[in-house]
C-alpha positions, -999 to +999 in steps of 0.1 A: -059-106-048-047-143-057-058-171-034-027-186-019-014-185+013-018-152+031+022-146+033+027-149-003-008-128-011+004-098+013+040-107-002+031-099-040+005-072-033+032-053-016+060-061-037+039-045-068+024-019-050+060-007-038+072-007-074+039+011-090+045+038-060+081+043-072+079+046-110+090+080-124+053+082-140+034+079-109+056+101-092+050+126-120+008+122-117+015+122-077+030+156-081+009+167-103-028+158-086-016+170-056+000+206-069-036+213-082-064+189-058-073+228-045-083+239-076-094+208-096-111+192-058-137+166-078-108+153-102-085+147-074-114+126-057-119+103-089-085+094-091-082+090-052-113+061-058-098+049-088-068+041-080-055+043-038-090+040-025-103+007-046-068-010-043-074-006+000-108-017+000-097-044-020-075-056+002-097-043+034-120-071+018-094-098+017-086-093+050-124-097+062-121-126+041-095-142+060-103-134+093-137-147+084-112-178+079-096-175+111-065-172+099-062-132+107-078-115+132-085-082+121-116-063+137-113-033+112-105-042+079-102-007+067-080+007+092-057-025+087-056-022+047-047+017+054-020+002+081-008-019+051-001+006+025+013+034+046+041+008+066+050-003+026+051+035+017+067+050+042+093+073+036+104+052+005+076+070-016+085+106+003+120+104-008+112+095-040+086+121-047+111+144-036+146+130-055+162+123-027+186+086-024+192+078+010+223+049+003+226+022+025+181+021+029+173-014+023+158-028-011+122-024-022+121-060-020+137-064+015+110-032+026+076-051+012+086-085+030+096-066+060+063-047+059+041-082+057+063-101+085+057-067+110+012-062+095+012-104+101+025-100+135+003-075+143-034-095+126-021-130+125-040-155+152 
């Protein structure tokens, strides 16, 4: 994660998580991993640590960081990363997976600076 302010870290991490979620080719491996997690169990694990798992501790260890700082005042870093991701996901990445356009939803970029302002109020001191 960059080292600026934590409103315009939190600000880019979820504006390019929000788009990676979206993209027709990670909807397509989304489907796909878990269609056949039951039968292939240790290859859905390795791409669960490779790819949703490191980017939340990552960001689990920026928020330590921070709070460390004073500047957020998160007791588990963990649970707030996981708070992160799912608020930016929502039900954007559900209707997506599933083809569905729900007109009038607001912008991927209005829905990852909402999702900051709302985790901030929640961890900011």
């Amino acid at each position: 994660l960059q080292t600026g302010d934590v409103d315009s870290t939190l600000t880019d991490l979820a504006e390019r998580a929000l788009a990676l979620m979206v993209l027709p080719s990670t909807l397509a491996l989304h489907r796909l991993v878990v269609t056949e997690a039951p039968k292939f169990p240790e290859v859905a694990r390795q791409i669960y640590q490779s790819g949703a798992s490191r980017a939340a501790q990552a960001l689990a260890t920026y928020l330590a960081h921070q709070s460390a700082r004073g500047i957020l005042a998160v007791t588990d870093p963990e649970l707030a990363a996981e708070h992160f991701f799912g608020m930016l996901a929502g039900h954007r990445q559900y209707r997506a997976l599933l083809g569905v356009a729900e007109p009038g939803r607001p912008s991927d970029g209005t829905r990852a600076a909402e999702t900051v302002r709302a985790f901030l109020r929640a961890y900011r001191v």
